[in-house]
C-alpha positions in Angstrom: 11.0 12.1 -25.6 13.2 12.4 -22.4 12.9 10.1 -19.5 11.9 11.7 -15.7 10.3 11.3 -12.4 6.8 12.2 -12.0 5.4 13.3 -8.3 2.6 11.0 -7.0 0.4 10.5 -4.0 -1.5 7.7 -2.4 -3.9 8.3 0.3 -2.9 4.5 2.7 -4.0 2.8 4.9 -2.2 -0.3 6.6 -1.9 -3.4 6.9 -3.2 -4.2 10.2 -6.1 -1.9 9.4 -7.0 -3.7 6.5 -7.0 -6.8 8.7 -8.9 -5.5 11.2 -11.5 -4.3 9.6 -12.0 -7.5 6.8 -9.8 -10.4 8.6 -11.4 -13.5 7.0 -11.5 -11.6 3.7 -7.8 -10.8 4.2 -7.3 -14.3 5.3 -8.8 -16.4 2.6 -7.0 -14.1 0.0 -3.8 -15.1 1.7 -4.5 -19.0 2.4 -5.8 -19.6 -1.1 -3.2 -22.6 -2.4 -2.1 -21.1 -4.8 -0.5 -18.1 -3.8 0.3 -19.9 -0.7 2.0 -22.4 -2.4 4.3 -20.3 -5.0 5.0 -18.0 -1.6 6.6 -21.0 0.3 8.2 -22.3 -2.6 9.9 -19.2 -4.1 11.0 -16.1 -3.6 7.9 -14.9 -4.4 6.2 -12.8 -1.6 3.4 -10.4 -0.6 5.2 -7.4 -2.2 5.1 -10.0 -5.4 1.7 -10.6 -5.5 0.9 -6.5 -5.1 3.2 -6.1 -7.9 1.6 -8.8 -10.5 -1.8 -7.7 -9.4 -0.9 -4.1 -10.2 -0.5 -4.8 -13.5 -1.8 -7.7 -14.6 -4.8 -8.6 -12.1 -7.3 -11.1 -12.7 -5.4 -14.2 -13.9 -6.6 -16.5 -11.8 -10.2 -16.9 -10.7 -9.8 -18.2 -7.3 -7.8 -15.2 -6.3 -9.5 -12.5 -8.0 -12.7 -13.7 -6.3 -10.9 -13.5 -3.2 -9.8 -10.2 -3.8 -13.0 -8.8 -5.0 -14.6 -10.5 -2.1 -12.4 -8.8 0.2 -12.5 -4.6 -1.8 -16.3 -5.1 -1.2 -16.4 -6.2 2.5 -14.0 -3.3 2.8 -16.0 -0.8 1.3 -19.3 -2.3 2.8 -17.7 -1.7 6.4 -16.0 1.6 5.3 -17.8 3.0 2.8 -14.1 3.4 0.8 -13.0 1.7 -1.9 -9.2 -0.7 -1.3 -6.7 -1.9 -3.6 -3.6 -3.2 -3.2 -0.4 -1.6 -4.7 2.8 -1.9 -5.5 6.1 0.5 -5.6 9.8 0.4 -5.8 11.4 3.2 -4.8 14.9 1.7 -5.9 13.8 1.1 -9.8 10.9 3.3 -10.1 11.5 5.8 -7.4 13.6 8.1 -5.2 15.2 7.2 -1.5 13.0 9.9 -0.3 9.7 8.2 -1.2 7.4 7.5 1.9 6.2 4.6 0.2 8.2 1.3 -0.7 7.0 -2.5 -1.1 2.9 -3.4 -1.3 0.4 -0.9 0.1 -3.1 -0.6 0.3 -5.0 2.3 -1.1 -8.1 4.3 -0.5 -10.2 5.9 -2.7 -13.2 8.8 -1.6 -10.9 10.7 0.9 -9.6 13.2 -1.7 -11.9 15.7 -0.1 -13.0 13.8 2.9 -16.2 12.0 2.4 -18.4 11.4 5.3 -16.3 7.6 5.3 -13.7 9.7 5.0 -13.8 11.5 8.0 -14.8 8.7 9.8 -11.3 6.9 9.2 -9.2 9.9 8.8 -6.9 8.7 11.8 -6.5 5.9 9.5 -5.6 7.0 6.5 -2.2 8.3 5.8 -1.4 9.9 3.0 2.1 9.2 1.2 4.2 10.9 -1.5 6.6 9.3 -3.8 8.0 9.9 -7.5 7.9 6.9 -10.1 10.6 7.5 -13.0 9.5 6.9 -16.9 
């Protein structure tokens, strides 16, 4: 089977907004030891911790409480549902991707949901290929 680039989408909101609208969730999540601990001493980063929850989520309980407890205050306030991503447009991508590094995502805007329409101004939504 030959290798290629498939076309993807992600509807995105930032990260400011994502502060704004849950800051102590957001905050927690990001002062938990743990991840604040292997962020100072490492290279390892907010892009890093987007990546390894991509694809491997729920290691450790302390942080996938936080994180659920933040995705529900989200969605309470919003009425859409969040999750953080990760993509690399140098390894997995193209140089034309709109999208490189962590991201948040949205969910229910596909065909804008009353939430949807609510945010639009928000929301952007971003294009990029992922190569496999």
């Amino acid at each position: 089977m030959g290798m290629g680039y498939g076309a993807s989408y992600a509807d995105v909101v930032s990260d400011e907004f994502v502060e704004k609208t849950c800051p102590n969730e957001l905050k927690e999540l990001k002062e938990l030891k743990e991840l604040k601990e292997a962020i100072e001493a490492s290279d390892y980063d907010w892009d890093s911790f987007a990546q390894e929850w991509q694809y491997d989520d729920g290691d450790d309980e302390e942080i996938e409480s936080a994180y659920i407890k933040l995705t529900k205050a989200f969605e309470k306030i919003t009425g859409l549902g969040v999750n953080i991503c990760y993509h690399d447009q140098h390894d997995e991508g193209d140089r034309y991707d709109q999208i490189n590094g962590a991201f948040w995502t949205v969910d229910g805007v596909y065909e804008l949901s009353k939430a949807g329409k609510k945010y639009e101004n928000e929301i952007d939504r971003k294009l990029f290929v992922s190569f496999g």
